[in-house]
C-alpha positions as CSV (number, residue, x, y, z in Angstrom):
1,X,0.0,0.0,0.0
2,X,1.2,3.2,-0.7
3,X,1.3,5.8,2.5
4,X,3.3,7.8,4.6
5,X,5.5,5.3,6.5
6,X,7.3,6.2,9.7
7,X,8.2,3.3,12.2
8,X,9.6,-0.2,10.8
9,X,10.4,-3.0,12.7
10,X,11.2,-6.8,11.5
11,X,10.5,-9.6,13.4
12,X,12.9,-12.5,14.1
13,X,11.1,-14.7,11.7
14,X,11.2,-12.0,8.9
15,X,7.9,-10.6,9.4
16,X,7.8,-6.8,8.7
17,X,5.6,-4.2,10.9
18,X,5.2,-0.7,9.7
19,X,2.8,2.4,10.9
20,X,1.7,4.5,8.2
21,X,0.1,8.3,8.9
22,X,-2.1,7.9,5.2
23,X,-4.1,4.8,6.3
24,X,-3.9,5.8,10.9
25,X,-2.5,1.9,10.9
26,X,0.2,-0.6,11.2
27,X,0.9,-2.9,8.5
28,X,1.7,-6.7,8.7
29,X,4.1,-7.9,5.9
30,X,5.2,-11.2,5.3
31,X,7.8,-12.8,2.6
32,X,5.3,-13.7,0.1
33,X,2.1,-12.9,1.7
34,X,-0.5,-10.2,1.6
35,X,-0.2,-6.5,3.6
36,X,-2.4,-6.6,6.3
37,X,-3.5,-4.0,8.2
38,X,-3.5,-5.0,12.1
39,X,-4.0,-1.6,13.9
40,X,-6.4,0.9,12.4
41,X,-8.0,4.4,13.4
42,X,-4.6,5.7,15.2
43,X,-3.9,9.4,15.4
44,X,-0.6,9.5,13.7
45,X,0.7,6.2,14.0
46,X,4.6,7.1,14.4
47,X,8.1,5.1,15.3
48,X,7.3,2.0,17.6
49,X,8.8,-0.4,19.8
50,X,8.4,-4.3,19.1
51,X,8.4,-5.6,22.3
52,X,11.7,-8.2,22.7
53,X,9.3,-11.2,23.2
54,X,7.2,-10.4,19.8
55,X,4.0,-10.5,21.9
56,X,3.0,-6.4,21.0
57,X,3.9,-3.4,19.8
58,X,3.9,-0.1,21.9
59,X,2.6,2.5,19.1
60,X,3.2,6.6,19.7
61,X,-0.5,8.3,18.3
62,X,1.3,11.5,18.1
63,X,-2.2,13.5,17.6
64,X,-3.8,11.7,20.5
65,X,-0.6,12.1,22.5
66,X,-1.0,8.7,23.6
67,X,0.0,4.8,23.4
68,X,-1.2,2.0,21.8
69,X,-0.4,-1.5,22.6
70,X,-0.8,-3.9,19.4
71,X,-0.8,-7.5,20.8
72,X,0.6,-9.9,18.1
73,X,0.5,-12.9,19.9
């Protein structure tokens, strides 16, 4: 999908996570596979922090000047 990417993160399997500012989301991208969109309706999605177990992500909304936690797991 085409947007306005900020935070990137890869996970030890490969799997790619990305917040985009176009679609308020994060993105799920795997070798192969279809994007997926596993976060939506954030205000300003922006750099992240994959937690080191892979079991969320702790997403900035910089307009909401708050946190999100994406569980993955």
């Amino acid at each position: 999908p085409v947007g306005q990417w900020d935070g990137v993160a890869v996970s030890a399997n490969g799997t790619v996570y990305a917040s985009d500012w176009t679609s308020k989301g994060v993105w799920k991208l795997t070798a192969g596979g279809k994007p997926e969109q596993i976060a939506k309706d954030l205000e300003g999605p922006a750099d992240f922090c994959l937690l080191s177990d892979e079991s969320a992500l702790l997403v900035p909304e910089m307009g909401a000047s708050r946190i999100t936690v994406v569980k993955l797991k």
